[in-house]
C-alpha positions as CSV (number, residue, x, y, z in Angstrom):
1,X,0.0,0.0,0.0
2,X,3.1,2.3,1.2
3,X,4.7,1.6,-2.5
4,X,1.3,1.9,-4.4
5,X,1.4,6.0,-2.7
6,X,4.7,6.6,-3.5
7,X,4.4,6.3,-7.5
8,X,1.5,9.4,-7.3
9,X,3.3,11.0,-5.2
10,X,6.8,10.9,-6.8
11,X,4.7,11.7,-10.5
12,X,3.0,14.7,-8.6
13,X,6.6,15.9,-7.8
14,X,8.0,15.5,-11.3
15,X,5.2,16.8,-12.8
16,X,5.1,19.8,-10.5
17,X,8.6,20.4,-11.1
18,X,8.5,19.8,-14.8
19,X,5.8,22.9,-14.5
20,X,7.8,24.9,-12.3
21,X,10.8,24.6,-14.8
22,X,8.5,25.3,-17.3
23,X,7.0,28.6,-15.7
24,X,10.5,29.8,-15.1
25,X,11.6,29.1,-18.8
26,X,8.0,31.0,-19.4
27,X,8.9,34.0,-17.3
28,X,12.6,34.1,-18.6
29,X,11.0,34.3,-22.1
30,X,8.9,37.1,-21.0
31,X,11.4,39.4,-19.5
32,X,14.1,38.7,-22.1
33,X,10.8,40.0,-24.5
34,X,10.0,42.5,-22.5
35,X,14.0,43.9,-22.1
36,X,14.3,43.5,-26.3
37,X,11.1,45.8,-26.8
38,X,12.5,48.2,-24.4
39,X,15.3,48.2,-26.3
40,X,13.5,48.7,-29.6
41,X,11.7,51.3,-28.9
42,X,14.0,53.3,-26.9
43,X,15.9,53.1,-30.2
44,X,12.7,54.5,-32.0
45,X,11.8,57.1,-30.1
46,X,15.3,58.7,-30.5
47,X,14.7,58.8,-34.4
48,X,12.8,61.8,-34.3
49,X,15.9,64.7,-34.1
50,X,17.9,62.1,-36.4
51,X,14.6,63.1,-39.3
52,X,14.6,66.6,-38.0
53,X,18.1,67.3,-38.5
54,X,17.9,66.2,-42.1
55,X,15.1,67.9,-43.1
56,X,16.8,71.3,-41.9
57,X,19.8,70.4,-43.8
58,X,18.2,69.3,-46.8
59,X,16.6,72.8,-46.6
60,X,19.2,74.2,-45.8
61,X,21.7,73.1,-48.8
62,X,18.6,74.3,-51.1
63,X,18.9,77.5,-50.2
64,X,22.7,77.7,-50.5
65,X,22.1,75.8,-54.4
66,X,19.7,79.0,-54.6
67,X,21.5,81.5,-53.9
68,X,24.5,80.6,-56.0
69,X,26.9,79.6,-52.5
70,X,27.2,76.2,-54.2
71,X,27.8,75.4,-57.9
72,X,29.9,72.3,-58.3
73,X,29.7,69.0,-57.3
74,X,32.8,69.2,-55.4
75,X,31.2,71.8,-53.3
76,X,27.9,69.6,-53.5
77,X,30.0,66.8,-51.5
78,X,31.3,68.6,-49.0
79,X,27.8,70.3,-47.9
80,X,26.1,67.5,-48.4
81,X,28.2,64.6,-46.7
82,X,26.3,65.6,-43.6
83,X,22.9,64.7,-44.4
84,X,24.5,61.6,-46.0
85,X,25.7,60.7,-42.4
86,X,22.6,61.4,-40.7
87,X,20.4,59.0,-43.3
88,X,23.2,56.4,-42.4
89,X,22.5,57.1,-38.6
90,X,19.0,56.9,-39.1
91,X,19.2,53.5,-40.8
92,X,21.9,52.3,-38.4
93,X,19.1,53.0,-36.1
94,X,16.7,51.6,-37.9
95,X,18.7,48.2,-38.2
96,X,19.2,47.6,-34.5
97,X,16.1,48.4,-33.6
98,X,15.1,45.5,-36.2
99,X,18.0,43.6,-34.3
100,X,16.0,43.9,-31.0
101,X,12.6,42.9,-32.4
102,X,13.6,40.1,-34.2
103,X,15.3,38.8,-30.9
104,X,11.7,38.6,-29.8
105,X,10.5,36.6,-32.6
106,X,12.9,33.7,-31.4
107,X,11.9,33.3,-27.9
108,X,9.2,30.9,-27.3
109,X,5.6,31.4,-25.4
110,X,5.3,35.1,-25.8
111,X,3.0,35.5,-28.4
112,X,1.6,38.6,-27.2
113,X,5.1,40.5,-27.9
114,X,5.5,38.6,-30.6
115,X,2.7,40.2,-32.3
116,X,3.9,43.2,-31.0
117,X,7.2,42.7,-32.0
118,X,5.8,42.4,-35.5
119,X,4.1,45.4,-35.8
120,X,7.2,47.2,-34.8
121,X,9.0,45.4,-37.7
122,X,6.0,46.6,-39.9
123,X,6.8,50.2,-38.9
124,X,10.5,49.8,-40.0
125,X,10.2,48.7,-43.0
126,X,8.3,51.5,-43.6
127,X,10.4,53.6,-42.0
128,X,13.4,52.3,-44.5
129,X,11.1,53.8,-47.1
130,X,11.8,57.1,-45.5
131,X,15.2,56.7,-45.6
132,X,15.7,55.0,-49.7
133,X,13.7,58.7,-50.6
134,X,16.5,60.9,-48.5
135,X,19.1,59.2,-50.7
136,X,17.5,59.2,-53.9
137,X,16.9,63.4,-53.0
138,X,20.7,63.8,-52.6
139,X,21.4,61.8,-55.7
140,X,18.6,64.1,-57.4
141,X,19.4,67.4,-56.2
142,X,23.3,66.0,-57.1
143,X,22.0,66.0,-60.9
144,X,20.8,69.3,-60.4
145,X,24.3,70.6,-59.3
146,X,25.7,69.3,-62.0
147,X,23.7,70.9,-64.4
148,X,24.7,74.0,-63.0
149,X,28.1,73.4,-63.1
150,X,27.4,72.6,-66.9
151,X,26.6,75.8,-67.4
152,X,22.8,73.9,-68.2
153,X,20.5,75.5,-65.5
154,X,21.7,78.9,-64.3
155,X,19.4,81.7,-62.4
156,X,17.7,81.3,-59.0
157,X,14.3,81.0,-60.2
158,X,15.2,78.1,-62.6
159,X,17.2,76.3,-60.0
160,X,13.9,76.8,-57.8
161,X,12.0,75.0,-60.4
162,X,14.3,72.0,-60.5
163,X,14.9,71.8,-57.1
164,X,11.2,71.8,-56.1
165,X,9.9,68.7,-57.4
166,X,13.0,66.9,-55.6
167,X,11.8,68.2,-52.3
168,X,8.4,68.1,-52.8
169,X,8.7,64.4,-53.4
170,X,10.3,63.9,-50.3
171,X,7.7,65.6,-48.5
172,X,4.9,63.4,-50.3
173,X,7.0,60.3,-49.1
174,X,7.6,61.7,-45.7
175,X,3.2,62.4,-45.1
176,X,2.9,58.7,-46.4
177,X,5.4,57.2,-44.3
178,X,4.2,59.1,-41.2
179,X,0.8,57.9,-41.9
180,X,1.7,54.5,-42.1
181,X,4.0,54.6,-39.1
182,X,0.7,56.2,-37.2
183,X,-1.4,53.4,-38.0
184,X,1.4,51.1,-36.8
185,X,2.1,52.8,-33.7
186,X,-1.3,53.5,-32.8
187,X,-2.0,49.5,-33.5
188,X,1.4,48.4,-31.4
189,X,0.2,50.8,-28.0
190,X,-3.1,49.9,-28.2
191,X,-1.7,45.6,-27.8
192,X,1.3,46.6,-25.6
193,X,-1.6,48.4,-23.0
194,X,-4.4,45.9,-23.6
195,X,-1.9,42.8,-23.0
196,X,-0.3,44.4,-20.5
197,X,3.6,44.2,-21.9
């Protein structure tokens, strides 16, 4: 009878220990989620200044195109490597905040910042998009310089009109990438306060 109790017992025991090991693999999960979308979106909130400061510059070299304080390419370089460095800032940023998300994506039994996790990833990819139309602006308003130096464009008011549609696109791109990344963020706070993450 005193052997027959024991085998319960001893089954009750493993089993309880299998499911505490089990709840501490489950909670490790969740704070090693929970650390990686801090991480992540520490990361995105600091992109804001990173997009301000290349508006301004982008703006900013415009005007100088304008107003004749830059006509060759050489000079196009030097003003411009700036900007260059912030886009690559802003997609080093972009990459390990991907890094951090993706992290989440591996762990097991946290679906809930999983989906979260996804929905950040969503938001920067778009976010890339931002980035792809900084570069191709450079590379246009490059061309532009170039005509200038070419002796093809000359006067403010045609430089104006070449420049414009450059800029303009990148404000176009910038309204539907802000959009998107809205709808995304909007999407990922409303899970990460309903789930409780």
């Amino acid at each position: 009878m005193t052997i027959k109790l024991r085998w319960p017992i001893v089954l009750l025991l493993c089993g309880t220990l299998v499911l505490a090991t089990l709840a501490a693999g489950c909670d490790t999960a969740t704070a090693e989620a929970r650390e990686f979308m801090e991480r992540g979106d520490a990361i995105l909130t600091g992109l804001g200044p990173v997009i301000d400061t290349m508006y301004e510059a982008l703006w900013a070299l415009r005007g100088e195109i304008i107003e004749g304080r830059i006509t060759s390419s050489s000079q196009y370089e030097s003003a411009s490597v700036f900007v260059r460095a912030d886009n690559d800032e802003y997609k080093r940023q972009l990459d390990d905040a991907k890094g951090e998300f993706e992290k989440i994506l591996e762990l097991n039994g946290v679906d809930d910042y999983a989906e979260y996790a996804q929905l950040r990833l969503d938001a920067i990819e778009n976010a890339y998009g931002f980035s792809n139309v900084v570069s191709t602006t450079l590379d246009g308003i490059g061309n532009v310089v170039s005509r200038i130096e070419a002796g093809e464009l000359a006067g403010s008011e045609a430089i104006a009109a070449a420049l414009e549609p450059l800029l303009l696109g990148l404000v176009e791109k910038d309204k539907e990438v802000s959009a998107r990344a809205t709808e995304l963020r909007e999407k990922a706070e409303a899970l990460k306060k309903d789930k409780e993450l």
